[in-house]
Steps between C-alpha positions, in 0.01 A plus 500: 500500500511865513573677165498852601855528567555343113268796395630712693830478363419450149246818466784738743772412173220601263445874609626797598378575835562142683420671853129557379431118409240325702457115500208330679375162490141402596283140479196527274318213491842251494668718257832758639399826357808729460449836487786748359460869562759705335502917472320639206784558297608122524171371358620460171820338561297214693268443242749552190443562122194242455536346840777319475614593799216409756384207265881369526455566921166314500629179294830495750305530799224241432758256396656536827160435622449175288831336651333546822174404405359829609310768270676875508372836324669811415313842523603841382306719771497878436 
């Protein structure tokens, strides 16, 4: 399954400059690694007061993963 268009979509509604999000997906050692890059400004509304935010992206994502049996990270990358 391919969860960067979920990401995608979910991190664009989060900040304020959607036509600066990246999303790439890569296979590490059987696990989806999903990188987000955002513009510097929209750091902090990714990662949210405590992270909240990216911790509430990560759990989503990897139960997504579960369903299909598969293993999926989430990465901030600056």
């Amino acid at each position: 399954m391919d969860y960067r268009p979920i990401v995608e979509y979910i991190v664009k509604r989060l900040v304020d400059e959607p036509e600066s999000v990246k999303v790439t997906t890569n296979i590490e050692r059987r696990v989806i690694m999903i990188d987000v890059r955002v513009a510097p400004n929209d750091v902090g509304k990714i990662i949210g007061k405590n992270g909240r935010i990216i911790n509430c992206l990560r759990h989503f994502v990897s139960a997504l993963a579960r369903r299909m049996h598969q293993k999926a990270l989430v990465r901030v990358v600056t």
